[in-house]
MARSELO-63469 format. One record per residue (C-alpha): x, y, z; residue number from 1; chain. Coordinates in steps of 0.05 Angstrom, whole numbers. Example, Ala and Ser with C-alpha at 12.3 -4.5 7.8 and 13.67 -1.06 7.14 Angstrom:
<zanus>
<zanu x="246" y="-90" z="156" dodren="1" bator="A"/>
<zanu x="273" y="-21" z="143" dodren="2" bator="A"/>
</zanus>
This chain:
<zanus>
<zanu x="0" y="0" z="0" dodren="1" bator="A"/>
<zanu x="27" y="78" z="-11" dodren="2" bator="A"/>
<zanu x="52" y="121" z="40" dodren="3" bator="A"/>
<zanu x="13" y="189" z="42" dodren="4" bator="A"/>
<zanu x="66" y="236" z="28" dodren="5" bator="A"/>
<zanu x="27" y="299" z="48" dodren="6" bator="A"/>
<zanu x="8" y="280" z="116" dodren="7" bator="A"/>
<zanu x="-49" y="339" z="139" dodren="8" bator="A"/>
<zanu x="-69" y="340" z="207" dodren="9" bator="A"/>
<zanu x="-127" y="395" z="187" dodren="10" bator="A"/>
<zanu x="-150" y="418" z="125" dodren="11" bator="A"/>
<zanu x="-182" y="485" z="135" dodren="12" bator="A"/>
<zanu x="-226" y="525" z="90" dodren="13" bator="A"/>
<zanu x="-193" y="592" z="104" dodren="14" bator="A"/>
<zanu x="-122" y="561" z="94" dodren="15" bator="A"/>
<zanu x="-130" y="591" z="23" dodren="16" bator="A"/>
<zanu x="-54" y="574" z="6" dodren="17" bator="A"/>
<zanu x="-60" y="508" z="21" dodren="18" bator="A"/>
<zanu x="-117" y="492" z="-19" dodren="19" bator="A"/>
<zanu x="-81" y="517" z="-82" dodren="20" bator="A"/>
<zanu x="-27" y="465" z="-76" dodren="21" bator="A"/>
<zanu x="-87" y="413" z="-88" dodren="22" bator="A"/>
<zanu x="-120" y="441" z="-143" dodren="23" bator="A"/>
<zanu x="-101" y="438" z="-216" dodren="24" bator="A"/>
<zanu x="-92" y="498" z="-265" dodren="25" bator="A"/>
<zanu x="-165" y="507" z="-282" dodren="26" bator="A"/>
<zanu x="-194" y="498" z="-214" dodren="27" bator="A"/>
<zanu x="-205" y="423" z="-204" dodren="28" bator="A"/>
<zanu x="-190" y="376" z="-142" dodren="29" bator="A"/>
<zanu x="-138" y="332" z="-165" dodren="30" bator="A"/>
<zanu x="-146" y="255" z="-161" dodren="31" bator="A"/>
<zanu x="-114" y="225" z="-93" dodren="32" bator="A"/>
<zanu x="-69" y="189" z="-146" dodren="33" bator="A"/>
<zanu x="-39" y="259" z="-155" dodren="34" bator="A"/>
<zanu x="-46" y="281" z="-77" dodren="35" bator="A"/>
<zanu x="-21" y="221" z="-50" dodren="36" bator="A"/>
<zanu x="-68" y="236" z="6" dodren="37" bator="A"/>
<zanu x="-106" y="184" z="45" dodren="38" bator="A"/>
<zanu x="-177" y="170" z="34" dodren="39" bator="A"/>
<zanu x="-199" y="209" z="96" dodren="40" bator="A"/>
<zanu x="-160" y="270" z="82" dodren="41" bator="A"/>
<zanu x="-181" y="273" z="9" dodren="42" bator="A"/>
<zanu x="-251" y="281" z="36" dodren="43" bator="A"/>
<zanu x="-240" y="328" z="82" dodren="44" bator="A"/>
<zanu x="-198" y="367" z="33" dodren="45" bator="A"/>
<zanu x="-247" y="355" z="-24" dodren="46" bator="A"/>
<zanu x="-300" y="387" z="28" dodren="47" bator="A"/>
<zanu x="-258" y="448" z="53" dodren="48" bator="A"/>
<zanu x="-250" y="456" z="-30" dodren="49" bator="A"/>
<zanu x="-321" y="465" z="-23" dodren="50" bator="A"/>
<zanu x="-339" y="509" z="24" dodren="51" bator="A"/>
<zanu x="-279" y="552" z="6" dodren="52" bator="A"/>
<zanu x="-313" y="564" z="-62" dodren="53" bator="A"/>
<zanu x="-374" y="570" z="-30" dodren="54" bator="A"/>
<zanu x="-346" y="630" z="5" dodren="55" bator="A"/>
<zanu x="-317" y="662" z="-53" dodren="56" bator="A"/>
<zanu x="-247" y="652" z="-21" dodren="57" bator="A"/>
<zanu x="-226" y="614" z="-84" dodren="58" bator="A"/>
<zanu x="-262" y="616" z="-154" dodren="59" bator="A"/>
<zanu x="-299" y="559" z="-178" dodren="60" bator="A"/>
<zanu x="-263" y="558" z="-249" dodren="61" bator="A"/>
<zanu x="-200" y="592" z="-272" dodren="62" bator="A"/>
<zanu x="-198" y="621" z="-334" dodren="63" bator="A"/>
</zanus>
């Protein structure tokens, strides 16, 4: 089995920086393939994506 290689401890919504590093050029949540991230974390990141956009902290496509 794979080591997660990006071990978070808490994925925040306001961490705006942090988010970035998971998402892809136009906006999307990369695969866990690409995250290395365990199951548990890529919810909880895929979530905090969420809510982030929901807030208008990020946009929901980049252009």
């Amino acid at each position: 089995m794979k080591e997660s290689l990006n071990p978070i401890q808490r994925i925040d919504y306001k961490d705006i920086e942090t988010l970035k590093k998971f998402l892809n050029p136009h906006g999307k949540i990369m695969p866990r393939r690409r995250t290395m991230l365990t199951a548990a974390s890529q919810r909880n990141l895929a979530e905090a994506v969420k809510r982030a956009r929901f807030m208008a902290l990020i946009p929901y496509i980049v252009r």
